[in-house]
Each structure stands twice: as C-alpha cells, then as structure tokens.
C-alpha positions in Angstrom: -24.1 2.0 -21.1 -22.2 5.1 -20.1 -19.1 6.5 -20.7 -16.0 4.7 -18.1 -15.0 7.3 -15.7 -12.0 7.8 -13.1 -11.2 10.6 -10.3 -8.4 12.8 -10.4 -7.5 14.8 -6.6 -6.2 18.0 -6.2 -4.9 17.5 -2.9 -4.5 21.6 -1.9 -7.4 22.7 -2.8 -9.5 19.6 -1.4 -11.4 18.5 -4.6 -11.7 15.8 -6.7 -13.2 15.7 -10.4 -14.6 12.4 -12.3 -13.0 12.5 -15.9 -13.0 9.8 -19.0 -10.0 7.1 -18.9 -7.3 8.4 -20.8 -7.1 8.2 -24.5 -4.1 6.0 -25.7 -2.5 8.8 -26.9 -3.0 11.1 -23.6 -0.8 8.1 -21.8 2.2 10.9 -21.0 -0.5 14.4 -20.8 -0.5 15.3 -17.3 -4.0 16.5 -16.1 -4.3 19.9 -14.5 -6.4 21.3 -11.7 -9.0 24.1 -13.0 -8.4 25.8 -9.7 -4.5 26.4 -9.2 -3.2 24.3 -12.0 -1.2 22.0 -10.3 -0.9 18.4 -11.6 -4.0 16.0 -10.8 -3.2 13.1 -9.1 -5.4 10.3 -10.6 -7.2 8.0 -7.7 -8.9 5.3 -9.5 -12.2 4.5 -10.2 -13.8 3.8 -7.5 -12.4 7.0 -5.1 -15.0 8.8 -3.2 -13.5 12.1 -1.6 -13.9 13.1 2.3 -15.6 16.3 2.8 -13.7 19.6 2.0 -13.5 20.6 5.5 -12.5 17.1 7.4 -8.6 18.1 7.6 -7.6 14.3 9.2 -9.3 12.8 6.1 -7.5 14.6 3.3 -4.0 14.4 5.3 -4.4 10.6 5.5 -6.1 10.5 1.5 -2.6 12.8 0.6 -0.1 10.3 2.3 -2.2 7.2 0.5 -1.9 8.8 -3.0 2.0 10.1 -2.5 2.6 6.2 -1.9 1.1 5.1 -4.9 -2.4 3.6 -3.5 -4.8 4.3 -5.8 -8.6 3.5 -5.4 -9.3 0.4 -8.3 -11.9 -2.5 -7.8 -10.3 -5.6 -7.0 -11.8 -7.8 -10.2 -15.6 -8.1 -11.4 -16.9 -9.3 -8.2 -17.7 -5.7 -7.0 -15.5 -5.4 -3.9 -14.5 -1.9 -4.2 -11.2 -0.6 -3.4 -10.3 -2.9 -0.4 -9.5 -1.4 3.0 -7.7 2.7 3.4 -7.4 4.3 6.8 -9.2 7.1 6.9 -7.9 8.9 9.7 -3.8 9.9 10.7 -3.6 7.5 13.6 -4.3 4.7 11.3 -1.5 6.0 8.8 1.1 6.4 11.7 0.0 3.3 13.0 1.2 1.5 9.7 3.9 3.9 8.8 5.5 2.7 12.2 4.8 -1.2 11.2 6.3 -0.7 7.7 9.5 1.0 9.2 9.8 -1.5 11.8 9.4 -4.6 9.5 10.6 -3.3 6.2 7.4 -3.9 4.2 6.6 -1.5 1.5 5.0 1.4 2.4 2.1 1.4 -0.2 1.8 -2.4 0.9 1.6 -1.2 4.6 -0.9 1.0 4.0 -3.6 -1.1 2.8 -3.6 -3.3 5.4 -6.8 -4.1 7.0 -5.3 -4.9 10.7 -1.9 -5.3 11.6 -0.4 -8.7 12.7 
C-alpha cells in the first residue's frame, strides 16, 4: 500500500504538487511553493489541476480555493470530490445566487444546478 498523498496549488504560477498528509506536528507549518515561495494552498486529495495554459479554469479553481472548497472524497464509496464549475460563467452564475439568497458562498459554489 502506498504512502497517503494530498495536492497543494500555487495558484500564480499555475501548478500543483502531490505531497504526504501532514505530520501531527506540521499541523501549523505552512507549505511553500519551490517556484516563488509563496504559501501553498492545500486542495485535497482528490484535486486534479486544469492545464497550465487554460486561464478560465485556474480563475474559476482560484475563486473555489479562496472560498474554502477543497477537493476531498465524500466517504468510502469512491464518489470523488462532488460537483466544481469549471469555467467563470458557472462561478458568477452562483456568486449571483449566493448574494441574492444569502447562502454561503463556499456552499454556493458546489452546487450542482441551481434551484
């Protein structure tokens, strides 16, 4: 069995690196980017990165991880993540909804369709 792994982004420079869980004493170390050394953002373990050069994809992935959506399986059954917009229309589209209705934006965001 191999070693548990989880993605970390580096949203400027478009890339994304698969590192071990954190240790329980690494809980407060904040992982750095080998490229500009800015802070990683950690995506979950199930996060598969959009090409370098699709600009629509990685300004929709940056809004999802600012809000707090991370890319986890949903239990043991295999599911994946659940459902992310992938493109900026799709992120307006529930930006608008959440501003309109008052529901959480990181709730908003993973939406499948909107009522």
């Amino acid at each position: 069995m191999g070693i548990a792994r989880t993605s970390y982004v580096c949203p400027p420079c478009r890339a994304s690196w698969k590192r071990g869980f954190p240790e329980p004493g690494e809980a407060g170390r904040t992982r750095v980017c080998p490229r500009c050394a800015e802070p990683l953002i950690h995506a979950g373990s199930v996060f598969a990165a959009p090409a370098r050069r699709d600009d629509e994809g990685w300004r929709a992935l940056t809004v999802l991880l600012n809000a707090g959506v991370r890319f986890r399986t949903s239990g043991c059954d295999g599911r994946g993540a659940g459902y992310r917009p992938r493109t900026v229309r799709e992120v307006r589209e529930r930006l608008a909804y959440a501003g309109r209705t008052g529901t959480p934006v990181a709730e908003a965001l993973v939406l499948p369709e909107l009522p």
